[in-house]
N, C-alpha and C positions, 0 to 999 in steps of 0.2 A: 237838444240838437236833432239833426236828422238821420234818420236809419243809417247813412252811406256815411255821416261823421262818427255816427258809433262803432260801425264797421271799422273806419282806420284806428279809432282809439284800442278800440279790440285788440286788433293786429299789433299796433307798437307797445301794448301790454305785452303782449307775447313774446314781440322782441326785446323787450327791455329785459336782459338775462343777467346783469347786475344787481338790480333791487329783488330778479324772482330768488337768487341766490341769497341773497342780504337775510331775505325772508325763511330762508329756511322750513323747518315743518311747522313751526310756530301757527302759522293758520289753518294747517286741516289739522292741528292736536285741538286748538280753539273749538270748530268743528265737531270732535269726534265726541267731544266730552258734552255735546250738547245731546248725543245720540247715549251718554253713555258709557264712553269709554271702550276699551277693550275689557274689560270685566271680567281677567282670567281668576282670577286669584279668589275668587267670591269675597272679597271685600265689598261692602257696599251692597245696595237696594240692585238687583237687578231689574232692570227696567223691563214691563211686560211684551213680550215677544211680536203679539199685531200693532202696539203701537207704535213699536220701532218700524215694523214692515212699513206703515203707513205713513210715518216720515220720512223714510230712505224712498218709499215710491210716489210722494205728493212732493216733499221740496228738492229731492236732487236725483229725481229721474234712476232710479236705482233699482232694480228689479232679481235681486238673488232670487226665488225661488220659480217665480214664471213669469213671463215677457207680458205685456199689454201696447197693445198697440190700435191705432183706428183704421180700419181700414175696408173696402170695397166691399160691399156683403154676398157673397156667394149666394147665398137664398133670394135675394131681392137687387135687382140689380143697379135701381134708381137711388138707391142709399147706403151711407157706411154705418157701419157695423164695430164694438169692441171687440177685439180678437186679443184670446189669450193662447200663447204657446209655451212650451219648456226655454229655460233661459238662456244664452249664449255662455256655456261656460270657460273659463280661460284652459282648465285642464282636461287635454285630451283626454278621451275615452280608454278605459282600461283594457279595452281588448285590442289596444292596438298594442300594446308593450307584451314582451316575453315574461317580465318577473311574475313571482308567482303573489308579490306581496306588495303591489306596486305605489299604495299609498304610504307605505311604512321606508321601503325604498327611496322614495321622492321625499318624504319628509328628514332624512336622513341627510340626504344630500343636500337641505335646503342649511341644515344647521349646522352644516359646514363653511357656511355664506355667513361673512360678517356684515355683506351689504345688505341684506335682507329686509325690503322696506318695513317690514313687521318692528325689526329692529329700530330702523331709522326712526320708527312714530313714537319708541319709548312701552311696546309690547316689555311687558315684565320678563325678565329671563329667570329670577325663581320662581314665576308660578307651574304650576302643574305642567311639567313635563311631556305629557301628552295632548295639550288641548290642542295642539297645532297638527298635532299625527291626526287625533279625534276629529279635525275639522276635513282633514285631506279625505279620512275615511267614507264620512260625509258624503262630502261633495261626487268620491266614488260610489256611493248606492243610489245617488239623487240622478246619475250619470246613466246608471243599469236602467230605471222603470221609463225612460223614452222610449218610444214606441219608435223604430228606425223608417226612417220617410218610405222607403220602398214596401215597407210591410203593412204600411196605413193605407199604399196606394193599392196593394193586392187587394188589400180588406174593403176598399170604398169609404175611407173613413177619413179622408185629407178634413173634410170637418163636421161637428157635432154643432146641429143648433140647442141652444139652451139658455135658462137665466140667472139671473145671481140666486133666485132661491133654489132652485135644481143643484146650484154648486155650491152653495149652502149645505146641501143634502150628503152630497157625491164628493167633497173636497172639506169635512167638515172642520178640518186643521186652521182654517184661514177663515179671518174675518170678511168675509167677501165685501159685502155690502159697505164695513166702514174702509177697505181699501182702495173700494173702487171710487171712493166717496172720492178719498184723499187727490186721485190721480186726476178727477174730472171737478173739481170745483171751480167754479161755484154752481155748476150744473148738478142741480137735486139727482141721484140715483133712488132706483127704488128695487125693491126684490123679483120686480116683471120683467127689467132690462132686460132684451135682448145681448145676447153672448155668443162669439162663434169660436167656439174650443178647436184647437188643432190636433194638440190630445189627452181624450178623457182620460186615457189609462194611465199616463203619465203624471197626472193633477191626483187621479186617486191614490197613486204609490207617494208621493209627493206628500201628502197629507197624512200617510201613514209615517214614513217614513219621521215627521216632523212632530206624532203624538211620541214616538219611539224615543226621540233624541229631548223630549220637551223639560227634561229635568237637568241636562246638561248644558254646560255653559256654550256648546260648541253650534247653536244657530245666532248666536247672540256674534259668536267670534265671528263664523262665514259673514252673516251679515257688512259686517264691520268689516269683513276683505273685499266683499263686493264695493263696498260704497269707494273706499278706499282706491281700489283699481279702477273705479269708474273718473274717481278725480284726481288720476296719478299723471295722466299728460300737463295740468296745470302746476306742477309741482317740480325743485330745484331738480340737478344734474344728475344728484346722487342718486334719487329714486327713477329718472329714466336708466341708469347704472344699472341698479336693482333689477327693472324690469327686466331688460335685457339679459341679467344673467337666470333669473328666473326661467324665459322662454328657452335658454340653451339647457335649462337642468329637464324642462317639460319636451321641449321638441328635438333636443339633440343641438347639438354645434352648427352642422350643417341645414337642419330643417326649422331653424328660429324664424319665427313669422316676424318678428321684429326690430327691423334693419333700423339702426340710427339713420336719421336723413338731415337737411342740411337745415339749420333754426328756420330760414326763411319759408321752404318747403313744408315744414311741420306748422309753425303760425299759419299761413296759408290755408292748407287742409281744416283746423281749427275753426280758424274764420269763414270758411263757406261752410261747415256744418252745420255753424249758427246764422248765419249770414245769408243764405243761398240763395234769397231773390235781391238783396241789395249785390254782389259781386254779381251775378247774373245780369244784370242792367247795367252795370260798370263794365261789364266783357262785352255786351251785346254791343253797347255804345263805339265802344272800342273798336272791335275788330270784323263787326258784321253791321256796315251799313246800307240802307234801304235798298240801292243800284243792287246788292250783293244776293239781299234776298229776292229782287226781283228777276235774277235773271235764275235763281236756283227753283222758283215757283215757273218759268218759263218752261225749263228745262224736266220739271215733272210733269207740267202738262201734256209734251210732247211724249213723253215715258207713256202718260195712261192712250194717246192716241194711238202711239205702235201698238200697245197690249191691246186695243180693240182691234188692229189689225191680226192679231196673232188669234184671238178667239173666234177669226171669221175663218181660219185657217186649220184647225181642231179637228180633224177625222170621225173622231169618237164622240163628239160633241154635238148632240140634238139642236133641233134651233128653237124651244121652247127655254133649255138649259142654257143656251147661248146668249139671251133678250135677259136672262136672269143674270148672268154672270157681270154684263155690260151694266146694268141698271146697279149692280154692288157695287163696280166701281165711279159708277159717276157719284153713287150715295159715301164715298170715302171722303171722312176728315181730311185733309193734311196739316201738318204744322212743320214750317218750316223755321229756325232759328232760335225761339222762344216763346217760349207762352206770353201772352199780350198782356195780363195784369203782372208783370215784371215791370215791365216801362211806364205805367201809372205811380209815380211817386208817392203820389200823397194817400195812396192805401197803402204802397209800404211804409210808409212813417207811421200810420194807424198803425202798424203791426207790432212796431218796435215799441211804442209811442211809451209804453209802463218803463223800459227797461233803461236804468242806469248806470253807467260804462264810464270807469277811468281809469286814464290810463296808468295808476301805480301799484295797480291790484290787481292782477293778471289771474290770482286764485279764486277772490269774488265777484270776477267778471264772469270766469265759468259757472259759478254757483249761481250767479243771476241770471245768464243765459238758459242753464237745463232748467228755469221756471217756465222761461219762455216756450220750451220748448211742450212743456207739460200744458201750459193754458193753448196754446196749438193744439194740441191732442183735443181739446176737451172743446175748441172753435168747429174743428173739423169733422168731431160726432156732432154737432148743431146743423151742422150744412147737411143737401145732399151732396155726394159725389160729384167733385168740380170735376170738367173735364181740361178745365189749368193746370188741375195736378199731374204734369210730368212725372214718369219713373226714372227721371235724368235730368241732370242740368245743365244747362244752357251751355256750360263751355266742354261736355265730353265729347269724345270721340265714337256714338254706339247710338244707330238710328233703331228705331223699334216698330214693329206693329203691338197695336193692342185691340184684341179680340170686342173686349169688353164696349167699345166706343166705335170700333170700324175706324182706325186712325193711325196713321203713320206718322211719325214723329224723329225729324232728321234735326238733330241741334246744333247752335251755330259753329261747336266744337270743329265739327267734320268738315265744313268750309273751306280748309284750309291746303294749300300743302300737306301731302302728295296728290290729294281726293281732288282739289278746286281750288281756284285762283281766277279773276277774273281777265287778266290776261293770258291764261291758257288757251293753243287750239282748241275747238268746241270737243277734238278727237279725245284729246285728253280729258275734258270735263265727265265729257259723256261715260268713256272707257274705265272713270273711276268712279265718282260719286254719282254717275248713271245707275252705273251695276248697281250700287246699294241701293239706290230709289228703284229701280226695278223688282230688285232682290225681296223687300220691304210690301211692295205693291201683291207680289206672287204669294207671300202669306196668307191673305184673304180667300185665297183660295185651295187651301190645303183639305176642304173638306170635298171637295169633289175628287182627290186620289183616291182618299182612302176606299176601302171597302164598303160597299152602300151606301158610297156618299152621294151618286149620283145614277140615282136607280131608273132614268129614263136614259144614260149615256149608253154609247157601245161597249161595252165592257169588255169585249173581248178585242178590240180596236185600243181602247186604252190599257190592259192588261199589258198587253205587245210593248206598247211605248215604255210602261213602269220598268218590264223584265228589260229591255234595251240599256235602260239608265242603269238599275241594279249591277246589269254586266260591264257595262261599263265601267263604273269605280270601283266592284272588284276586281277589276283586272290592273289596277294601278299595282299593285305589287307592296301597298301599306297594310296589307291586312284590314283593310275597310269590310264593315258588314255593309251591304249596301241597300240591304231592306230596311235596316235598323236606321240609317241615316237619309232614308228616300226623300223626307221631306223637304229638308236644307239643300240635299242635291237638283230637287227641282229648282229652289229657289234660286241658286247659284247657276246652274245652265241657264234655265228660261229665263233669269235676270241677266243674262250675256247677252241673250238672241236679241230680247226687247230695247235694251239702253242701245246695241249696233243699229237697229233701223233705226230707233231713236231719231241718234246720229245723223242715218243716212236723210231720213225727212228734213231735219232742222236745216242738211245744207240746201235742198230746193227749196227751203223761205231765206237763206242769208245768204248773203254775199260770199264769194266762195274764198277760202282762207290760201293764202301764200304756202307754198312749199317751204321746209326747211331744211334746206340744204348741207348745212352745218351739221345739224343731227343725223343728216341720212338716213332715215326713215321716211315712210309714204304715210299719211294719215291714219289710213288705216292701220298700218302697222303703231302707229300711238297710241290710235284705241286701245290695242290688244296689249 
């Protein structure tokens, strides 16, 4: 079938909450016991520690110990790059709780929980007493050797280039070479790969950390929680139950990140994670056609001609800087609604094309998707850097500049009510998804505020204008620092000034609009 027919069978897998129930844990015990088991009790062979890593990270997208991901290479700009960082863990950080013993605490309270999906999969209740506290403890020291983002930014060390045999060398815990094997097949790895580490210090505590624990059952058990949590949304009521009261024992009652939402909401969410250029061309089709983007690319172009009005108008601004500024923005991308290899069908059917989807296995639909998602990983280190790859999809509401490309990128989401409507006055159009497209456009230009960014300008001309703005929003009375936020604040004024002439030009080319009397409001007053 076709990408957009797998898509719906997906979805009515998800909704079918009958058979997922019927199903009980019966398919991720099948599952576990391929990896394994939970292997508290040291009955049985335990299975060697890398080649579990390397099945939880080659077949079902699973990464307990460090994240891998492909992406944009900082060092070289025309290509992506493997990037490894610390993993998203479920349990906050121990320096945010007051106890003094907070994993022994939390496991205390967990064994209070008779829903406890550990319980639900048939986790032995006489084995070893502690391997569940051993594992939380765990997971708290693996939590301590992250280097916190703000201190990697102090230090200049957001990333480390390097290769599998360097972390061979510096992480020597981990079979690098056959897990990277696992994650990127059938693309040969070799010990030269290029690697761009987010944090080294992190991978070396990491690997210490894991010779330490290497005789105990409890990376075998974490393992087994990661994989587990990773395929707990495809799984009956009782364990989203579990979850739920999990996140109230980890975040508090009132700070659960984990709000029940409605089956169809949740299938939804589900299906465009795997989905997200098939539902993308099914929403673009839908609710953003041709007339809609042609008048919202009309509507930008009239944005970049104010902004060239507005740079001829720049006190502080040289006219050598001026010829430079014009010539960035005429060299700007724009992408208005969707990326174009959405709407080519028959490369997304190429994409899908391996993947088999039915609809009465909602558990193996997932498990066959996170493949997909791995042979992606492993298409998109082959390529260079597309510049199709959106950081958003086609139906959000959250227009972007990216530095990387010179490209502004407004998705069909934002289209809509309250931002645009195609029979809105232009007032309105302008007055809302102006400002963003103006707002978006003003980005590009954040480097001639800063300090030396613009070493032919007036500086002491443009100085004036920055301290004006600054005083300005500290004087709102929100405790704004307005040094600290200068930049968004340009974007936001000087994306007002530009989308109102905007405005004011588009109505000397069109016909002039009717008063609305009913509204009592002047146009202008629409804008605003």
């Amino acid at each position: 079938g076709s990408a957009k027919e797998k898509a719906i069978q997906f979805y009515r897998s998800c909704m079918d909450t009958q058979w997922i129930e019927s199903q009980g844990t019966q398919p991720l015990k099948d599952l576990l016991n391929q990896v394994g088991g939970w292997n508290i009790t040291g009955v049985g062979k335990t299975k060697d520690f890398n080649k579990t890593l390397q099945t939880l990270m080659g077949r079902y997208s699973t990464f307990p110990f460090f994240r891998v991901h492909v992406g944009p290479s900082p060092f070289d700009l025309k290509t992506n790059i493997i990037q490894i960082d610390h993993p998203e863990f479920e349990m906050p950080p121990e320096s945010k709780f007051k106890e003094k013993n907070y994993p022994e605490v939390t496991y205390q309270r967990l064994k209070k929980r008779r829903n406890s999906y550990l319980v639900l999969l048939g986790a032995p209740q006489d084995g070893p007493p502690d391997s569940f506290s051993l594992t939380l403890s765990f997971i708290s020291n693996l939590q301590r050797v992250v280097t916190p983002l703000q201190e990697r930014q102090e230090r200049g060390m957001l990333f480390f280039r390097t290769t599998i045999r360097e972390l061979q060398e510096k992480a020597p815990a981990i079979d690098w070479l056959s897990c990277l094997q696992a994650v990127f097949h059938p693309m040969t790895m070799n010990l030269s790969q290029p690697i761009a580490v987010h944090d080294m210090d992190y991978l070396r505590g990491m690997s210490q950390l894991i010779k330490q624990w290497h005789k105990e059952r409890v990376l075998h058990i974490y393992m087994i929680v990661c994989l587990v949590g990773n395929l707990l949304p495809a799984l009956d009521s009782r364990f989203q139950d579990a979850r739920l009261e999990l996140s109230k024992i980890l975040y508090g009652k009132t700070g659960s990140r984990m709000m029940p939402a409605e089956r169809w909401r949740k299938c939804l969410a589900d299906t465009s994670s795997f989905f997200e250029p098939v539902l993308g061309q099914m929403i673009v089709q839908e609710i953003f056609p041709q007339q809609t983007k042609n008048l919202a690319e009309q509507m930008f172009s009239e944005i970049q001609d104010a902004f060239y009005g507005q740079l001829d108008q720049l006190e502080w601004m040289d006219e050598k800087t001026r010829q430079e500024a014009k010539a960035l923005v005429s060299k700007l991308q724009v992408e208005i609604g969707y990326p174009t290899h959405i709407l080519q069908t028959a490369k997304v059917n190429l994409e899908y094309q391996n993947l088999e989807i039915k609809e009465d296995t909602f558990f193996l639909n997932v498990v066959a998707c996170l493949k997909v998602l791995r042979e992606k990983s492993y298409l998109k280190l082959l390529q260079h850097h597309s510049q199709d790859n959106w950081h958003v999809s086609p139906w959000t509401v959250h227009s972007y500049y990216s530095i990387r490309h010179h490209m502004v990128v407004f998705p069909a989401g934002m289209f809509h009510s309250p931002f645009f409507h195609m029979e809105f006055p232009s007032a309105v159009n302008f007055g809302a998804i102006g400002v963003f497209m103006a707002h978006e456009l003003l980005h590009a230009f954040y480097g001639y505020v800063l300090p030396g960014g613009c070493p032919t300008c007036n500086r002491s001309a443009l100085q004036k204008s920055i301290d004006c703005l600054v005083q300005q929003y500290e004087s709102y009375g929100f405790n704004v620092n307005g040094t600290y936020t200068l930049l968004e604040n340009t974007a936001d004024t000087g994306g007002l000034g530009i989308a109102y002439q905007a405005y004011k030009n588009w109505l000397k080319k069109h016909k002039r609009e009717e008063d609305l009397p009913k509204i009592g409001l002047s146009h202008d007053q629409l804008f605003y």
